[in-house]
VOVOKE-936174 format. One record per residue (C-alpha): residue number from 1; x, z, y. Coordinates in pm, whole numbers. Example, Ala and Ser with C-alpha at 12.3 -4.5 7.8 and 13.67 -1.06 7.14 Angstrom:
<site 1; <1230; 780; -450>>
<site 2; <1367; 714; -106>>
***
This chain:
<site 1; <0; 0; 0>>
<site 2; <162; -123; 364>>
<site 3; <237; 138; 616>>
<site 4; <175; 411; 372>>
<site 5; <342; 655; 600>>
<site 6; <89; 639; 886>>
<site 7; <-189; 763; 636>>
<site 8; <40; 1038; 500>>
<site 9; <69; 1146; 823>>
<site 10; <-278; 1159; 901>>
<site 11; <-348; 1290; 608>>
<site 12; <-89; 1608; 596>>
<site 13; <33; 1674; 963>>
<site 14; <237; 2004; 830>>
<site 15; <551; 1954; 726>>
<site 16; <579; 1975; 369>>
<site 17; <841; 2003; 114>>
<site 18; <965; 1722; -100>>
<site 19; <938; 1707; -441>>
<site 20; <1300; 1697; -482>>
<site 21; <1343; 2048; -316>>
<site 22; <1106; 2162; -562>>
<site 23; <1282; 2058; -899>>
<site 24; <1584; 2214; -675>>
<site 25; <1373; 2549; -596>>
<site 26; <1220; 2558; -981>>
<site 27; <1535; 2444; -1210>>
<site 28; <1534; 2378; -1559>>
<site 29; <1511; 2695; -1750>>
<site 30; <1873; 2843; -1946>>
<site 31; <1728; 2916; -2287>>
<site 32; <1859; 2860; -2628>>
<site 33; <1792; 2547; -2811>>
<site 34; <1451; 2576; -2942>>
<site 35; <1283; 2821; -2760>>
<site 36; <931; 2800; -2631>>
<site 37; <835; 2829; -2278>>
<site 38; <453; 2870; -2360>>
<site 39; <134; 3003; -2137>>
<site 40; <-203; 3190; -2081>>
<site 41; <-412; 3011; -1808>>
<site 42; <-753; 3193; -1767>>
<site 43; <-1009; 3079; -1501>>
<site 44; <-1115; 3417; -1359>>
<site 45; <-1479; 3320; -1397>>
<site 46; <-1582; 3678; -1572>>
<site 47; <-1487; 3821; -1854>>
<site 48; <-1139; 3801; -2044>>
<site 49; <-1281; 3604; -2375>>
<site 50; <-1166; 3683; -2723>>
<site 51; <-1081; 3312; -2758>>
<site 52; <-862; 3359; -2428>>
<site 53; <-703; 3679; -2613>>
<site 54; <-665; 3490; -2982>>
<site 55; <-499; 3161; -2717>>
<site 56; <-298; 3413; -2540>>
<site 57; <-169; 3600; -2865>>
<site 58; <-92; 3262; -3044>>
<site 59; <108; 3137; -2701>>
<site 60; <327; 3455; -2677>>
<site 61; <407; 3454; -3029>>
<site 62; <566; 3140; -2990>>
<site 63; <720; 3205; -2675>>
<site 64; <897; 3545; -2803>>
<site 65; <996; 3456; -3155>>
<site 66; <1201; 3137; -3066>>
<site 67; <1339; 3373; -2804>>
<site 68; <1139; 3206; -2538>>
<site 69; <929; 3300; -2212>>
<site 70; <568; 3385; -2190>>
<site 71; <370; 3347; -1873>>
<site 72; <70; 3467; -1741>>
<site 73; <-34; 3181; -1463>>
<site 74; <-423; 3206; -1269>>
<site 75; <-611; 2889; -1232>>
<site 76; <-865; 2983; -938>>
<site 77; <-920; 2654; -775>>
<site 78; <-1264; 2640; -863>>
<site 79; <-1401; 2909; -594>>
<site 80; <-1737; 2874; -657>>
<site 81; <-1726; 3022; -1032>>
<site 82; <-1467; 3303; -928>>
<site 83; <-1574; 3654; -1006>>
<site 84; <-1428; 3960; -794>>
<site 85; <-1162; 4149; -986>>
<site 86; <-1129; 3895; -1317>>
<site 87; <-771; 3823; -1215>>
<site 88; <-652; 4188; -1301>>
<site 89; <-896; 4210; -1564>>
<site 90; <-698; 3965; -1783>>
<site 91; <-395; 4109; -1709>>
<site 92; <-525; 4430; -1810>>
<site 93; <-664; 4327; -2100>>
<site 94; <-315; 4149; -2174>>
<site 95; <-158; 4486; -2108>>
<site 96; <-367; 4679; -2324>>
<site 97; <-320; 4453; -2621>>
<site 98; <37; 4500; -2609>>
<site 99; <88; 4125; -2560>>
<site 100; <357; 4071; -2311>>
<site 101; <429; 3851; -2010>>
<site 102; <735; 3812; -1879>>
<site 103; <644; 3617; -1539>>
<site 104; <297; 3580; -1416>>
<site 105; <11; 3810; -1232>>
<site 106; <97; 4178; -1297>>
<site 107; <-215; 4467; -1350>>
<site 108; <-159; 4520; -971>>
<site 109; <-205; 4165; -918>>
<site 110; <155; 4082; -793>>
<site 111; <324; 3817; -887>>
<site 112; <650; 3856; -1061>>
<site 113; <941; 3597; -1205>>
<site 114; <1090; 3319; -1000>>
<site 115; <877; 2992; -1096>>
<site 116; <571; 3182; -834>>
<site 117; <310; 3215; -711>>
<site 118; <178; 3173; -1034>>
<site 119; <-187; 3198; -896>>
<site 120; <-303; 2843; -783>>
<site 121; <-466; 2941; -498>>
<site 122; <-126; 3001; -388>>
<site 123; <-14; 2684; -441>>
<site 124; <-137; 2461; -213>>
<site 125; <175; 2353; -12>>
<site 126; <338; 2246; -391>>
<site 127; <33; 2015; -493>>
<site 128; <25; 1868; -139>>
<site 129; <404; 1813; -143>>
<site 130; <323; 1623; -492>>
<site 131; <-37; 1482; -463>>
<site 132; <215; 1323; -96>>
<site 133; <440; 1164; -324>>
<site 134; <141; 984; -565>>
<site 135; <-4; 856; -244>>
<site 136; <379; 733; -76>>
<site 137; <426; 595; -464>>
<site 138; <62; 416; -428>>
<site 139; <-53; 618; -726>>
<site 140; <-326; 820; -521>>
<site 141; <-531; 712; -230>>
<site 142; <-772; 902; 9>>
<site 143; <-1158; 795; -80>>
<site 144; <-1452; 902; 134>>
<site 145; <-1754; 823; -76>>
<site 146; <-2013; 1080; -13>>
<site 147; <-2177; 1200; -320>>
<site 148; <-2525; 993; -232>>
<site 149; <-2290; 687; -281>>
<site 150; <-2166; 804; -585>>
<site 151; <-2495; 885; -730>>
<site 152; <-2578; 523; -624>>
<site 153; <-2312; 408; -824>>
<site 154; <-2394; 635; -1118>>
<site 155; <-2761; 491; -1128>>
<site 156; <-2644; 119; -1097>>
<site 157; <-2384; 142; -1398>>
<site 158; <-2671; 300; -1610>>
<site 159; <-2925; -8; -1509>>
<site 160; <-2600; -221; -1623>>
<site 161; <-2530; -39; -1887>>
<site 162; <-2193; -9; -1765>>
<site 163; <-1941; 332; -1882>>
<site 164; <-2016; 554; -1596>>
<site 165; <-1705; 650; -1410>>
<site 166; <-1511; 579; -1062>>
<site 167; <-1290; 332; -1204>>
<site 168; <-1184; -96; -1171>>
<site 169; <-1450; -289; -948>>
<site 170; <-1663; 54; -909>>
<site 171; <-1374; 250; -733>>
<site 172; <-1533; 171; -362>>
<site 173; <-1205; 312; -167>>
<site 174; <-905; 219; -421>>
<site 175; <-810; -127; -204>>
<site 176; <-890; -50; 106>>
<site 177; <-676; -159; 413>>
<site 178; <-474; 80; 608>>
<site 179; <-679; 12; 882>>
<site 180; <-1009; 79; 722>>
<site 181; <-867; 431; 591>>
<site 182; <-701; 562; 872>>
<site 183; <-1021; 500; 1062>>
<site 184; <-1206; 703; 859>>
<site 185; <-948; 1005; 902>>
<site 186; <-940; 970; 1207>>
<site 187; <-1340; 973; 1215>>
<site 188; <-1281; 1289; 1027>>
<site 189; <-1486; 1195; 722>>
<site 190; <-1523; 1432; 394>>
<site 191; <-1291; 1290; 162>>
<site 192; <-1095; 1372; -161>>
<site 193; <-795; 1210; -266>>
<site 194; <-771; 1012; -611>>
<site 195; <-567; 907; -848>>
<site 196; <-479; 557; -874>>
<site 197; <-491; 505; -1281>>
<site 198; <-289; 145; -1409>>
<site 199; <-475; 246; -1749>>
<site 200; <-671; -17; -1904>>
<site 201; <-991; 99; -2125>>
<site 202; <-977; -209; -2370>>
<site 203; <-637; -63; -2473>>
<site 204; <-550; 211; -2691>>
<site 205; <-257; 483; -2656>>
<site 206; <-151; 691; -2979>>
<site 207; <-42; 1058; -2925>>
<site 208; <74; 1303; -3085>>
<site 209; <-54; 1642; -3135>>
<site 210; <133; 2004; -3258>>
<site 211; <-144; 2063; -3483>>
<site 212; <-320; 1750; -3540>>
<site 213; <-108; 1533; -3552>>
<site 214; <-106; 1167; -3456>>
<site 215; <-450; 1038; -3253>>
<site 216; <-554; 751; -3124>>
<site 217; <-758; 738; -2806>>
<site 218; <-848; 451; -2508>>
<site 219; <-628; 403; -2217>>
<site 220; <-720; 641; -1925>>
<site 221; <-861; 381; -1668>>
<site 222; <-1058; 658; -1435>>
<site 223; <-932; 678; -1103>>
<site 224; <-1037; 1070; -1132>>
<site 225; <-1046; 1283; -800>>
<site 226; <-722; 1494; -796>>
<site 227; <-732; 1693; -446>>
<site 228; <-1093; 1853; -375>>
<site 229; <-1255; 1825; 9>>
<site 230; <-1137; 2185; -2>>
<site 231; <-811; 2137; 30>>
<site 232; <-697; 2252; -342>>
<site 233; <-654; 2025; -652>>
<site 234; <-870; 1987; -989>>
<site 235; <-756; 2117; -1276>>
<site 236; <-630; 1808; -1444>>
<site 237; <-386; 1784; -1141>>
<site 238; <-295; 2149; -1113>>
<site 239; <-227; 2203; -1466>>
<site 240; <57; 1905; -1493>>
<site 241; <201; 2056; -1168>>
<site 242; <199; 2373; -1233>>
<site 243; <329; 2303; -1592>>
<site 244; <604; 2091; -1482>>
<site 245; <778; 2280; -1216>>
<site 246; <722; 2615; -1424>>
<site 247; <947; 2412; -1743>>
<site 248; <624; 2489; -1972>>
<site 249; <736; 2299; -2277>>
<site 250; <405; 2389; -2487>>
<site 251; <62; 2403; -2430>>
<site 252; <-156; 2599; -2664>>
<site 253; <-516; 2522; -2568>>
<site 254; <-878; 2455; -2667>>
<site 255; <-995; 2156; -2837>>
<site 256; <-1192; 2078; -2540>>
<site 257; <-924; 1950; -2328>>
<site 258; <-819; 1699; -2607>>
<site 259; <-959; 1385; -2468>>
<site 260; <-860; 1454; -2169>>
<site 261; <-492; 1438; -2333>>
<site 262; <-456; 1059; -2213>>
<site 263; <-517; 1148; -1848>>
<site 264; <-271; 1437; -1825>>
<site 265; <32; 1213; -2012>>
<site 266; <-79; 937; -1724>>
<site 267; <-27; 1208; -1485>>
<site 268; <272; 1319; -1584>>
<site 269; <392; 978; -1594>>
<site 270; <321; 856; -1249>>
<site 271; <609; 1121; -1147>>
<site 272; <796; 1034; -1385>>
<site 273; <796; 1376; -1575>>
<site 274; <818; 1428; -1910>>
<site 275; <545; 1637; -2059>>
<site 276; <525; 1943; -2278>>
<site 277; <412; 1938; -2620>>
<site 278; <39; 2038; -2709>>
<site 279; <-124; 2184; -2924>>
<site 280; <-508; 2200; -2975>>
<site 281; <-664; 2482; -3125>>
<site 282; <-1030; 2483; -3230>>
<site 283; <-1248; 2767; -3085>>
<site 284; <-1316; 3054; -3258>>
<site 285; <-1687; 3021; -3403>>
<site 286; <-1963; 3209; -3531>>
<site 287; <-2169; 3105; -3863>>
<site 288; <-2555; 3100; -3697>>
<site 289; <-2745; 3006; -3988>>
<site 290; <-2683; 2686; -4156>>
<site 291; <-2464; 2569; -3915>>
<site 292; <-2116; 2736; -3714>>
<site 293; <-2102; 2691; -3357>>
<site 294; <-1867; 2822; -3052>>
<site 295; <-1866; 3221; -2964>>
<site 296; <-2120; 3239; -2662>>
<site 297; <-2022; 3436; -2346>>
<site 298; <-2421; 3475; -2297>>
<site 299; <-2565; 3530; -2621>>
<site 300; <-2288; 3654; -2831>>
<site 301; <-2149; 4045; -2730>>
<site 302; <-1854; 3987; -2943>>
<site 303; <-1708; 3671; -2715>>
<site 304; <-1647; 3964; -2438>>
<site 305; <-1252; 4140; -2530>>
<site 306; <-1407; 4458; -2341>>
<site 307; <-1696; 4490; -2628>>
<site 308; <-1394; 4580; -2882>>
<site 309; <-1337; 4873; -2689>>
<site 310; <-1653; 5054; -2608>>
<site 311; <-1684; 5005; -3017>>
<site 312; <-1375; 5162; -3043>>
<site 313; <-1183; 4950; -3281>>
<site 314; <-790; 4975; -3238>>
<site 315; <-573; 4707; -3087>>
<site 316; <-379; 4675; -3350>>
<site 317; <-708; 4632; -3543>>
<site 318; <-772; 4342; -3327>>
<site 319; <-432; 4191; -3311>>
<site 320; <-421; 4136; -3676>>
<site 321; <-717; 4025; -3718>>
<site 322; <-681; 3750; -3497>>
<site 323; <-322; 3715; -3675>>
<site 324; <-565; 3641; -3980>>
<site 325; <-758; 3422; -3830>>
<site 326; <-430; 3220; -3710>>
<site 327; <-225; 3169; -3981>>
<site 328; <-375; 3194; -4331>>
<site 329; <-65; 3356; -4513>>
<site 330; <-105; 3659; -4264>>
<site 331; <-291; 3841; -4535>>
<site 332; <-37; 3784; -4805>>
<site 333; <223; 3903; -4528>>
<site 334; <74; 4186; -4468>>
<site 335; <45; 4339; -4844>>
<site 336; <427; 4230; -4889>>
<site 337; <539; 4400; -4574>>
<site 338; <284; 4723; -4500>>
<site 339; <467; 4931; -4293>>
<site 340; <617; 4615; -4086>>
<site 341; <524; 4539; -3699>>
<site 342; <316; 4272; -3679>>
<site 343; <613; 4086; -3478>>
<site 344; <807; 4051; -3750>>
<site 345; <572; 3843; -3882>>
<site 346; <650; 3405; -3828>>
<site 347; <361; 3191; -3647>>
<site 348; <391; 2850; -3776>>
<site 349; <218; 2510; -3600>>
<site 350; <195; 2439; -4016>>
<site 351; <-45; 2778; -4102>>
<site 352; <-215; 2688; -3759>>
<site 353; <-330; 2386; -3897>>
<site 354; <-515; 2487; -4171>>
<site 355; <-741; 2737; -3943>>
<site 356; <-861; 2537; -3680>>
<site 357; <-1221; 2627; -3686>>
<site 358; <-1142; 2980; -3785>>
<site 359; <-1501; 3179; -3857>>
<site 360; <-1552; 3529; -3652>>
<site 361; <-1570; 3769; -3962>>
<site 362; <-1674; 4111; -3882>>
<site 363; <-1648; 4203; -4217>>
<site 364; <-1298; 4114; -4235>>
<site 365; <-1244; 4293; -3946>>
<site 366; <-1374; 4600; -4063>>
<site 367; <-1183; 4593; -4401>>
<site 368; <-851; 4518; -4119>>
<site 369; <-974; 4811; -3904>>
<site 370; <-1027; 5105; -4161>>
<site 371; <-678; 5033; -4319>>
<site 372; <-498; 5034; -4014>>
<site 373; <-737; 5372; -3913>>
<site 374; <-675; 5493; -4270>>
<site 375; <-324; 5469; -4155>>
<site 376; <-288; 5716; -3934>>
<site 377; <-193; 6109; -3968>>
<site 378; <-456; 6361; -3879>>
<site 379; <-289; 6449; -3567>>
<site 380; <-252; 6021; -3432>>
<site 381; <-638; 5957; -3537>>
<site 382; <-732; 6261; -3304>>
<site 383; <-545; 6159; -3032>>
<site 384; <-673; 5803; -3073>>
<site 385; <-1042; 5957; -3118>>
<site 386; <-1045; 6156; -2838>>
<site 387; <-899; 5892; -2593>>
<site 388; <-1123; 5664; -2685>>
<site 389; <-1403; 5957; -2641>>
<site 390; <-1323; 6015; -2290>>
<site 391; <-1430; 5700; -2191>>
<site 392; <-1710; 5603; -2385>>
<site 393; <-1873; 5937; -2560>>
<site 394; <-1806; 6257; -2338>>
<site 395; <-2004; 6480; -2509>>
<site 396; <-1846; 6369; -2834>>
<site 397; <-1493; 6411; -2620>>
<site 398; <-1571; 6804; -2548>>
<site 399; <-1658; 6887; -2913>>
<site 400; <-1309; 6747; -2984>>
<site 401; <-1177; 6907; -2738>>
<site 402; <-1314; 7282; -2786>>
<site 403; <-1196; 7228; -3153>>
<site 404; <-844; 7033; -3172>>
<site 405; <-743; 7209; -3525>>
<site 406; <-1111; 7184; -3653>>
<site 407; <-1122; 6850; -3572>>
<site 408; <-796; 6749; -3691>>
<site 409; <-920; 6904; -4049>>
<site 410; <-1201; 6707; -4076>>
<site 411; <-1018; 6459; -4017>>
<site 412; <-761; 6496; -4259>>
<site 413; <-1016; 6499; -4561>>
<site 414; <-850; 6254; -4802>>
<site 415; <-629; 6107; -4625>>
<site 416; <-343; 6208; -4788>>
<site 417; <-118; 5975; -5012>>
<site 418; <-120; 5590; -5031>>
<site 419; <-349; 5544; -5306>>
<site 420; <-637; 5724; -5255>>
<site 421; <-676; 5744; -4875>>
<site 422; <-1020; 5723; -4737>>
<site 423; <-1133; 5419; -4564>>
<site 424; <-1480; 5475; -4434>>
<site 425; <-1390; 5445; -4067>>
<site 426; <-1355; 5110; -3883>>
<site 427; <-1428; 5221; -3550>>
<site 428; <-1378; 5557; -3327>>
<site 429; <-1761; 5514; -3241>>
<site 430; <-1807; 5570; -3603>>
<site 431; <-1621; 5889; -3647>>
<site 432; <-1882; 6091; -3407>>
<site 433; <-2196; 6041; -3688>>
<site 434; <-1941; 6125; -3991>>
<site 435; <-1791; 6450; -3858>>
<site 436; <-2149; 6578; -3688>>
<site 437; <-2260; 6783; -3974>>
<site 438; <-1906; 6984; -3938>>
<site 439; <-2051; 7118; -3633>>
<site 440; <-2293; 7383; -3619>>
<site 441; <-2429; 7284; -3314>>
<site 442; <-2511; 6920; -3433>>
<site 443; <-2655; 7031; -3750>>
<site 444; <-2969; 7122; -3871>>
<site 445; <-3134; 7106; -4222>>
<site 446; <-3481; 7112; -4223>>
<site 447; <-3734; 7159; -4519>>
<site 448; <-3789; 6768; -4506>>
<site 449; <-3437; 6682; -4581>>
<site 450; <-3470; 6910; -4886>>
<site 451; <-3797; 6747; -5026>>
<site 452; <-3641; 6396; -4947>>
<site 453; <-3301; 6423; -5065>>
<site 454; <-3355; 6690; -5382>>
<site 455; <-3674; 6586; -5483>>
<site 456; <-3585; 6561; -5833>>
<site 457; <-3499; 6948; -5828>>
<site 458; <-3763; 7264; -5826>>
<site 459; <-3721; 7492; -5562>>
<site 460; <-3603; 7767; -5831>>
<site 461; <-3331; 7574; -5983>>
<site 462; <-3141; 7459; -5614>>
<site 463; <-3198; 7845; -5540>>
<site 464; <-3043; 7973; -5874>>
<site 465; <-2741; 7686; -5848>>
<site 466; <-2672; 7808; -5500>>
<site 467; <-2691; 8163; -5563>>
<site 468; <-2469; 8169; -5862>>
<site 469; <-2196; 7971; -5685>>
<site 470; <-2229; 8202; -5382>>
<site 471; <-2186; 8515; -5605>>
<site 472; <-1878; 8362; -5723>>
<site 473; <-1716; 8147; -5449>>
<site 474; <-1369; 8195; -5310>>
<site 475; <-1217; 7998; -5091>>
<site 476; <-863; 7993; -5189>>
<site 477; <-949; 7855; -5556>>
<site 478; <-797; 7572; -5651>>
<site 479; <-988; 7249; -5650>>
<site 480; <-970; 7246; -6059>>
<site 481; <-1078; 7634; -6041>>
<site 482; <-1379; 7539; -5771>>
<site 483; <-1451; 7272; -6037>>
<site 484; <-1444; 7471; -6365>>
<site 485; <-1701; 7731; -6137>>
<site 486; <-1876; 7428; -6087>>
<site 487; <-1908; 7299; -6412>>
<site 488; <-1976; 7661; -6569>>
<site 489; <-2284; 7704; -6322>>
<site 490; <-2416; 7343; -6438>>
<site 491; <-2419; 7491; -6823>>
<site 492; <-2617; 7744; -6710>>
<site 493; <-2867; 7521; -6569>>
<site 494; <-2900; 7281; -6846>>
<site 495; <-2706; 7052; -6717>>
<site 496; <-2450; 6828; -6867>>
<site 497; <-2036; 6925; -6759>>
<site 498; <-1973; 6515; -6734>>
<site 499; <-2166; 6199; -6669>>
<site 500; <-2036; 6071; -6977>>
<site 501; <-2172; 6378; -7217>>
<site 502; <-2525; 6339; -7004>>
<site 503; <-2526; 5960; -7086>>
<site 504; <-2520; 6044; -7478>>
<site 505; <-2753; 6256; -7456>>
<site 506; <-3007; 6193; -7173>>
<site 507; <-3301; 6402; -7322>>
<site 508; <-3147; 6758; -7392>>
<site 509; <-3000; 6781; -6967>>
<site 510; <-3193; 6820; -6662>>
<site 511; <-2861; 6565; -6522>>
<site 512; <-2507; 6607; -6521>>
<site 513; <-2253; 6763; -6232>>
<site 514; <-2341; 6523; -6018>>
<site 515; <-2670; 6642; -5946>>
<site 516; <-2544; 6971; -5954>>
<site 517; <-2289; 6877; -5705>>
<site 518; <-2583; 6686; -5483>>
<site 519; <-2718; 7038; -5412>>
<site 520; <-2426; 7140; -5208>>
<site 521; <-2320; 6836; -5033>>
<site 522; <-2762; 6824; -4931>>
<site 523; <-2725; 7186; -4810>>
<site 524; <-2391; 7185; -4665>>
<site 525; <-2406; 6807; -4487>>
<site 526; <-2693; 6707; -4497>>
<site 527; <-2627; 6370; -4697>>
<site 528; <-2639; 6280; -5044>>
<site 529; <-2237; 6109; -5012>>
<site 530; <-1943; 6194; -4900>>
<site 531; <-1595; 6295; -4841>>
<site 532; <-1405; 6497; -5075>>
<site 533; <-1683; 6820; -5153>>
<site 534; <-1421; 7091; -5234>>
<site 535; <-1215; 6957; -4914>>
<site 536; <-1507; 7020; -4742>>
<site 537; <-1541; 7340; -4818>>
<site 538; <-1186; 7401; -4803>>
<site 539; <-1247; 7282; -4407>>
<site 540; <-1616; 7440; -4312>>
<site 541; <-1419; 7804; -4416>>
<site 542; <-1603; 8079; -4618>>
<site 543; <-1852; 8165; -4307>>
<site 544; <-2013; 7831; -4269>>
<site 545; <-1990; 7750; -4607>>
<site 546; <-2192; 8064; -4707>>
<site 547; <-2414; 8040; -4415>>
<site 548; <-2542; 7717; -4459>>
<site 549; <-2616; 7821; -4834>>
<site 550; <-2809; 8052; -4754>>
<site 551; <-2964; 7892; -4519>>
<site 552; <-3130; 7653; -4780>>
<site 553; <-3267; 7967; -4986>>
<site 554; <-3458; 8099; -4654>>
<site 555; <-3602; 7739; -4604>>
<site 556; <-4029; 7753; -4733>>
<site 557; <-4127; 7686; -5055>>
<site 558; <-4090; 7355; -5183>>
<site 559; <-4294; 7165; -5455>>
<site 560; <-4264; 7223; -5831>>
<site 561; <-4183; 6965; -6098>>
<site 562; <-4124; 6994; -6477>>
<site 563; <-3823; 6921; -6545>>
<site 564; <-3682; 6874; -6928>>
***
């Protein structure tokens, strides 16, 4: 285009820098051969997704374990959709995940590292000084349709049955004269600036892909709006930017952005830059149904990071599930190497393959959750219990509180030893409900819970069980010595010493020591299953223990039943 200059000049009257002080001010990075310079680039449109997180987690592995860097960078040029406060939300929520950045937007939303501002709305001058360039290089021109012409243009492609688009013998502005342009400036018309694309749509480029391999797509030919009226760039132009002069040399992202792949190579082109690698990950998707579809920020609690917590499932919890999700030999890692931290365990583009489409599990998640919680020693599940408490149960909080050792007891029931640990707990919100009945004051047992839970039993024979164990319980028996009372007050009530003795002969026993058993965990918890009974005990103390007993003997008379 002739006399390029003048329009430049109209068009950006500030003095900006070139693009060769840029590469200057943002040099190649000094890393060892191999290593990843990967990224997290949220919108901060609400919430910090858990596809953002599983993205994020998958990006820094990358980064860190070819000894690379891992940046956090802010894409807020679409003001209209930015929500108040989501910038430090995601860094918080990167924070809290343990999944670290080494240059981006800090929790007190600061920058810090040396390829800043790494939030686009700081920016500007840099796209400018490149969007300049395009337009000296005659790659980008200024057009000034107003969006009643472009809905004109929309409506007469779909009478033609033209591809709708801005592009060839539709794109109204892409020859016009110097003349006819700087008029309008001068005029001060609402305009955007474009990209000039040399694609052609009858052709067809062939790309490759980290994770899925080689494609086949048709030559960009869109002359697509790069630099809004407002003064900042769209994404597609921001993104190669910002990747470029911040030496990202992979880009983990969602499928979404995968035809758009021939647009951002022709962008990075035009400047004569070479591109990073990508990589396209499928979302991660929820099974609605017969069919799967995308994790829903409206309809789907689960999509939201923050929903993890008020649930009160670890991080770590989270982290490997989402490791499971990512690579499909996590699992098999994991059972090799127990006691290893999760970073010691290889991300591969390979595994990442095979789970593109990866299903949301929540049972798998669970199963993840209660061995990592069955994990911990009495003392670490307290601590993690109670934090989590303070925030989202307070009442719950203060009981743990008021009884630290208590508490620590009851949580210690069976989970002792490697084999045999208890793994009833995926979640801190869970723990309140199974440790309730510990507490006197969250406990009551009332002559309903009797008739429902020991129907099968007269009122005489749960009174004469009870009584002869009271008459004879010590606390410091041994468990086999609490068991041999056990089974000795069982005989005395017609009632078989094992399940198998009772299953050869059903018709000369009332039941066997399970039912026996049932009594006390009924008149003691309040349930018919649980922990450990004799740990219990061993826990409650000799007071409570007795107390509750005889609590059950006070309650009314209950209905009779023969029994054999």
């Amino acid at each position: 285009m002739e006399n390029i200059g003048t329009i430049t000049k109209l068009l950006f009257p500030r003095s900006l820098p070139k693009v060769a002080e840029l590469e200057n001010k943002y040099p190649l990075r000094k890393l060892q051969e191999g290593a990843m310079v990967t990224r997290i680039a949220p919108s901060p449109t609400g919430f910090m997704h858990i596809g953002g997180l599983y993205t994020a987690l998958i990006s820094e592995r990358f980064a860190h374990q070819t000894k690379g860097i891992f940046y956090l960078r802010i894409e807020d040029t679409d003001r209209k959709r930015e929500v108040d406060g989501a910038s430090i939300l995601i860094s918080k929520s990167l924070y809290q995940y343990g999944i670290k950045i080494d240059e981006g937007i800090g929790i007190n939303g600061k920058d810090f590292g040396s390829y800043g501002p790494y939030k686009q709305s700081r920016r500007e001058e840099i796209y400018k000084a490149v969007i300049k360039s395009l337009l000296e290089r005659g790659s980008a021109y200024p057009c000034f349709c107003t969006p009643q012409e472009l809905e004109d243009i929309r409506h007469r492609q779909e009478a033609q049955g033209s591809r709708l688009g801005y592009y060839g013998p539709w794109a109204k502005w892409r020859d016009k004269s110097v003349q006819e342009i700087s008029q309008a400036i001068l005029e001060k018309k609402p305009y955007t600036i474009r990209f000039k694309s040399n694609g052609d749509f009858k052709n067809k480029v062939v790309i490759r892909d980290e994770l899925l391999g080689t494609k086949e797509f048709r030559e960009n030919d869109q002359d697509i709006v790069i630099l809004k009226s407002d003064g900042l760039p769209t994404y597609h132009m921001a993104h190669v930017i910002d990747d470029h002069f911040m030496r990202t040399t992979h880009v983990i992202r969602g499928d979404e952005w995968l035809s758009s792949l021939p647009l951002h190579l022709q962008l990075f082109e035009s400047m004569e830059w070479e591109p990073p690698h990508y990589a396209h990950i499928s979302p991660i998707q929820k099974v609605e149904g017969l069919s799967k579809r995308k994790l829903s920020k409206r309809k789907d609690p689960e999509s939201n990071v923050e929903y993890y917590d008020q649930q009160g499932y670890p991080n770590s919890a989270i982290l490997e599930y989402l490791l499971n999700l990512a690579n499909s030999n996590f699992e098999d890692w994991r059972k090799a190497n127990s006691e290893a931290s999760i970073y010691k365990f290889i991300l591969t583009f390979d595994r990442l393959k095979n789970s593109n489409g990866a299903i949301f599990d929540f049972d798998k998640l669970n199963d993840i959750s209660k061995e990592i919680i069955s994990g911990y020693s009495p003392e670490s599940a307290y601590n993690n219990m109670l934090k989590w408490a303070k925030q989202h149960d307070v009442s719950f909080a203060r009981l743990l509180e008021q009884n630290p050792d208590y508490s620590k007891n009851i949580i210690g029931i069976e989970r002792s030893g490697d084999a045999r640990r208890r793994k009833d707990l995926a979640t801190w919100a869970e723990a309140r409900e199974g440790m309730a009945f510990f507490f006197d004051e969250n406990f009551s047992l009332m002559k309903k819970d009797l008739d429902d839970k020991l129907s099968d039993f007269t009122k005489e024979n749960v009174n004469n069980v009870i009584q002869l164990f009271m008459a004879d319980y010590v606390e410091r028996d041994t468990k086999q010595e609490w068991f041999d009372k056990l089974k000795n007050i069982a005989g005395k009530n017609n009632y078989a010493e094992s399940t198998k003795e009772y299953k050869n002969n059903p018709g000369i026993y009332r039941g066997n020591i399970a039912d026996v058993a049932r009594i006390f965990r009924v008149a003691l918890t309040g349930m018919t299953q649980t922990p450990d009974l004799y740990s219990i005990m061993q826990v409650m103390g000799t007071d409570r223990v007795l107390s509750r007993l005889s609590s059950v003997i006070s309650v009314g008379s209950r209905n009779e039943k023969n029994h054999p």
